[in-house]
C-alpha positions as CSV (number, residue, x, y, z in Angstrom):
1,X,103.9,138.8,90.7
2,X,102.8,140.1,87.4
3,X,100.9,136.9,86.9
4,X,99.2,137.6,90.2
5,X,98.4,141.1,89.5
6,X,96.8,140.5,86.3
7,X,94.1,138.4,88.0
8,X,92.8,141.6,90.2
9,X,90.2,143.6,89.4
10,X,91.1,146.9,88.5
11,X,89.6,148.9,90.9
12,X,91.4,146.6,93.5
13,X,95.0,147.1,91.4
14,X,94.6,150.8,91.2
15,X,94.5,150.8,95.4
16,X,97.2,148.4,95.3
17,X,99.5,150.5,93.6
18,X,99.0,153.4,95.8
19,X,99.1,151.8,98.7
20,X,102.6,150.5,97.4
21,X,103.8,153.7,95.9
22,X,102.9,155.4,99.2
23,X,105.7,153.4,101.0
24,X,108.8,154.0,101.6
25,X,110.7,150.8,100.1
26,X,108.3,150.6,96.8
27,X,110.6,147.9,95.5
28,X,110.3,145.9,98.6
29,X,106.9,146.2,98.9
30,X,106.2,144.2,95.7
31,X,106.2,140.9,97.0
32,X,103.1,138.7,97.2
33,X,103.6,138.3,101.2
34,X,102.4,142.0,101.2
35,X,100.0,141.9,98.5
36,X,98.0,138.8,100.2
37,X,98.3,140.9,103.1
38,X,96.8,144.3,101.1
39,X,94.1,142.0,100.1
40,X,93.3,140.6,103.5
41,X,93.4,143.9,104.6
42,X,91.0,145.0,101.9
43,X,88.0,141.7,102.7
44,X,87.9,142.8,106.4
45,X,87.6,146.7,105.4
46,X,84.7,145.8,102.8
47,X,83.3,143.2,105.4
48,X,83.0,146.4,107.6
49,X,81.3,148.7,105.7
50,X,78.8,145.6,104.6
51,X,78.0,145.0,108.8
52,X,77.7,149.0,109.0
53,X,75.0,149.1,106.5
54,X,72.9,146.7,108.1
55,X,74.0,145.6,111.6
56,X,73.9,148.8,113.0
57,X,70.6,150.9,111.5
58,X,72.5,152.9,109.2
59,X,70.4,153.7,105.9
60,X,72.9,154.9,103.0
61,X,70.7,156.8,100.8
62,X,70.8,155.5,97.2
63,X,70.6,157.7,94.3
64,X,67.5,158.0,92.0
65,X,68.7,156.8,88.2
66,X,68.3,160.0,86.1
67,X,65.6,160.3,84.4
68,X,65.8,161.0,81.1
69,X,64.4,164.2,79.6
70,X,61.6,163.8,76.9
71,X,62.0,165.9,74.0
72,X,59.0,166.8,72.4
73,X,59.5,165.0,69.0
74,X,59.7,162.4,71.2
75,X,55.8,162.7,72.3
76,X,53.3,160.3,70.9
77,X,50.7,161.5,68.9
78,X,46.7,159.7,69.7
79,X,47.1,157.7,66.2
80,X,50.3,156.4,67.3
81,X,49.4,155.5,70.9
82,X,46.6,153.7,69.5
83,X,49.0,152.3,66.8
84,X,51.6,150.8,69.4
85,X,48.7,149.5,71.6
86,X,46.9,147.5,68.6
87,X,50.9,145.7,67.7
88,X,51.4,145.0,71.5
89,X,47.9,143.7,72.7
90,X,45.7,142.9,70.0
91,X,46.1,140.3,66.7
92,X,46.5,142.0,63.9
93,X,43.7,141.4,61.4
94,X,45.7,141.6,57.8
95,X,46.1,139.4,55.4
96,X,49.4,137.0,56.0
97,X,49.4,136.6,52.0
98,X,49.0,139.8,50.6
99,X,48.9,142.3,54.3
100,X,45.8,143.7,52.9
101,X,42.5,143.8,55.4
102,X,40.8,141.0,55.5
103,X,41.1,136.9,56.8
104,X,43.7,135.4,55.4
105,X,42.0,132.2,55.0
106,X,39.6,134.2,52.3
107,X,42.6,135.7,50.8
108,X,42.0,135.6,46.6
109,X,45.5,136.3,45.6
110,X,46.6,132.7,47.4
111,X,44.3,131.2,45.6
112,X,46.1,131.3,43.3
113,X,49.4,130.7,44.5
114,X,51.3,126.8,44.7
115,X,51.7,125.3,47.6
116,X,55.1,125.7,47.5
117,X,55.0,129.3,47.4
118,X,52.6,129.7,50.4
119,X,54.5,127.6,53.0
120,X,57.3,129.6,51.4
121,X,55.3,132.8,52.6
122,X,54.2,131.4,55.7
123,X,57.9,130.0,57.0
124,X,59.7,133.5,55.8
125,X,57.6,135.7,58.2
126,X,57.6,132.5,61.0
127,X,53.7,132.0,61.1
128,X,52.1,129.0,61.5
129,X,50.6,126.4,58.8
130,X,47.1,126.1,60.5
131,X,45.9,129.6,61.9
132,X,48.3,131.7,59.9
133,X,49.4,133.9,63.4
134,X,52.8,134.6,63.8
135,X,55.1,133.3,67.2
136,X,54.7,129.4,67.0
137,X,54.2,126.5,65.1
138,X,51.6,124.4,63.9
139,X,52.3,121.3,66.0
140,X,51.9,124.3,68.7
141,X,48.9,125.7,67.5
142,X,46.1,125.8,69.8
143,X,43.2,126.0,67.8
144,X,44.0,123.3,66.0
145,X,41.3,121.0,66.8
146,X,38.9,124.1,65.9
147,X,39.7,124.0,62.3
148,X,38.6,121.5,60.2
149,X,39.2,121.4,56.0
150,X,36.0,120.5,54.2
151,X,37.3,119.0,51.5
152,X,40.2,116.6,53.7
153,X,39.1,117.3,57.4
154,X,42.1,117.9,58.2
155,X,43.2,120.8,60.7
156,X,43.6,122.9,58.5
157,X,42.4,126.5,56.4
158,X,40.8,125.1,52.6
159,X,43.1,127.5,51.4
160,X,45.8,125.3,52.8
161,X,44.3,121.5,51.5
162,X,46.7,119.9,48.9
163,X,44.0,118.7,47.3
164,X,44.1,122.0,45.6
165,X,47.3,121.8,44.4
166,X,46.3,118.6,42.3
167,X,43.3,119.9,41.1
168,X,45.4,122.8,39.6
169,X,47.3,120.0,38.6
170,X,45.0,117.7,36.5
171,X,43.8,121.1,35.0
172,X,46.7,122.2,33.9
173,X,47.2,118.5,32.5
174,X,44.2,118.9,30.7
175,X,45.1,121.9,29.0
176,X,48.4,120.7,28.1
177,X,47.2,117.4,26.6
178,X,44.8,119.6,24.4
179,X,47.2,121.6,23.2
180,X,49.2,118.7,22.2
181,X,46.3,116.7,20.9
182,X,45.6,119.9,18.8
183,X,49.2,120.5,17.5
184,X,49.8,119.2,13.6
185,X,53.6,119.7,14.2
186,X,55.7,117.1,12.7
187,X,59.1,116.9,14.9
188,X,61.9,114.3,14.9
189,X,61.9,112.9,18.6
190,X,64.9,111.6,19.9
191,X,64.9,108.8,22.6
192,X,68.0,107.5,24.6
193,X,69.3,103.7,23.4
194,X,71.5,101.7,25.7
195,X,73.2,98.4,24.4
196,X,72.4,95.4,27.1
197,X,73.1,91.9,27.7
198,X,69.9,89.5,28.4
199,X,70.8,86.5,29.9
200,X,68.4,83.4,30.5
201,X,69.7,80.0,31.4
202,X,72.9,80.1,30.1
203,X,72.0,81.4,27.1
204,X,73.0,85.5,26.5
205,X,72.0,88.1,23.9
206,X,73.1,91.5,23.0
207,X,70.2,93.5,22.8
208,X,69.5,97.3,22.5
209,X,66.8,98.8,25.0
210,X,64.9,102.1,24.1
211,X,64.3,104.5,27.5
212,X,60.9,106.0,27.5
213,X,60.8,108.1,30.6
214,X,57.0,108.1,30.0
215,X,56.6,104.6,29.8
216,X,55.1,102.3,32.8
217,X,56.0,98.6,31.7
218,X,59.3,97.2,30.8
219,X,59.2,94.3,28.0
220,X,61.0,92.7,25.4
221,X,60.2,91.9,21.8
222,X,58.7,88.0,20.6
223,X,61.8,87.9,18.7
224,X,64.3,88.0,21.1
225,X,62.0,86.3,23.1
226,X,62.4,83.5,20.5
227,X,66.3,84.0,20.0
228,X,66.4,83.0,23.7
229,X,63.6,80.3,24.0
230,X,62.2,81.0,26.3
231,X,58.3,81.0,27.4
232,X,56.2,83.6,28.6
233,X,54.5,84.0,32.3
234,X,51.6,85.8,30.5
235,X,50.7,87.3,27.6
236,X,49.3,91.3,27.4
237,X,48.6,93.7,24.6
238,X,50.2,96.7,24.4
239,X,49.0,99.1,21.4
240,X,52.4,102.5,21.3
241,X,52.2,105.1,19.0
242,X,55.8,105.2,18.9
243,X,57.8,106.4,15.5
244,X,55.0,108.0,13.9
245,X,52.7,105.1,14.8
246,X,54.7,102.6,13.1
C-alpha cells in the first residue's frame, strides 16, 4: 500500500487520508480494495463537476490574475522608452569592432587588427562573418549575395578579405628582412645534425645530415655521392651562405 500511495498526487492523498481517518475501522480501511474504490469514487465526482460546467449552462466565473501594482521607480522615462524601442525593433548602428558610431565595415581600429583577432571579435558576441549583425550565421546571411569584396569578390566586407592579412604579411617581411640585411651582428648559429644511413644498391654509408628548417631542397654532397657511385638524375646549382659564407 505504501508503494501505491506514493504514486498519488498529493492533493488526491491528502483526501484519501481523511476520508480513511473519518471511518470508523481506520486500520481496516487501508487496503487497496478501498482505495481503488476512493479513487473510482473520486473520477465520477470530478467527471461531474466537468459535465456541470458545460453540459448544463453553468458559467463558473474565473478570477482576474492580479495585477501587479507599478511603483513609480518603476515608470519609464521618454529617453528610456525610446531606448527599449531602438534594441527591440531597429538594428543597432554601432561599430561591432570597437561599439563606437559608425559602419563597422569602415571601422579604422580593425584595420588594423589580424584576422585572427576579428573572427575572434565577431564569434565572442555571435555575429556573423559577412554583415557583421548579430542572431545568425554567415552561411545564413541573407544579404550575402549583396556584398561583394573588391579586391577577391567574394561575399564579403574589404575589411574582411584575407588578402589583407598577407599584405600585412609581406610588409612586415620586408621590414624584417631589412632589419636583418642591416644588422653587422656577428652570432654563433647553431643548427640541429642527425647521424643517417644512405643506402643505394647494396651499398650503405653513415652520413650526417644538417636540418635547415629554412631550407626548400634536400641534397647530398659529390662526395658521398662518389663514396656511393652512384650517378646523378640532374645536375643544379645551389649558391648557401651557410657558416659565415664558407
Amino acid at each position: 500500500m505504501p508503494l501505491v500511495e506514493s504514486c498519488l498526487p498529493e492533493e488526491t492523498l491528502m483526501a484519501w487520508e481523511r476520508k480513511r481517518s473519518s471511518e470508523t475501522d481506520a486500520k481496516g480501511s487501508r487496503s487497496l480494495e478501498h482505495l481503488m474504490t476512493f479513487l473510482r469514487l473520486e473520477v465520477q465526482g470530478d467527471e461531474m463537476v466537468q459535465l456541470a460546467k458545460s453540459g448544463f449552462g453553468t458559467n463558473i466565473r474565473k478570477k482576474d490574475p492580479p495585477t501587479e501594482r507599478i511603483k513609480p521607480n518603476d515608470l519609464m522615462t521618454a529617453s528610456a522608452l525610446v531606448s527599449s524601442e531602438n534594441s527591440a525593433g531597429k538594428k543597432s548602428n554601432n561599430c561591432i569592432f570597437c561599439d563606437k558610431f559608425h559602419p563597422s565595415e569602415k571601422c579604422y581600429t580593425a584595420k588594423k587588427m589580424s584576422m585572427i583577432a576579428k573572427r575572434q571579435l565577431l564569434l565572442r558576441k555571435g555575429a556573423c562573418f559577412i554583415c557583421f549583425k548579430t542572431g545568425h550565421l554567415s552561411k545564413n546571411c541573407e544579404v550575402r549575395n549583396n556584398i561583394n569584396c573588391s579586391k577577391c569578390n567574394y561575399s564579403h566586407f574589404e575589411i574582411m578579405c584575407p588578402k589583407l592579412d598577407k599584405n600585412c604579411d609581406q610588409r612586415c617581411s620586408v621590414k624584417t628582412e631589412n632589419s636583418l640585411s642591416n644588422s653587422n651582428r656577428n652570432e654563433s648559429i647553431y643548427f640541429q645534425t642527425l647521424c643517417v644511413f644512405i643506402r643505394v644498391k647494396g651499398r650503405e654509408k653513415r652520413i650526417r645530415v644538417l636540418i635547415d628548417s629554412a631550407c626548400e631542397n634536400s641534397y647530398i654532397s659529390e662526395s658521398v655521392m662518389n663514396s656511393l657511385k652512384v650517378t646523378p638524375l640532374r645536375e643544379e646549382t645551389i649558391i648557401h651562405s651557410l657558416f659565415g659564407g664558407e
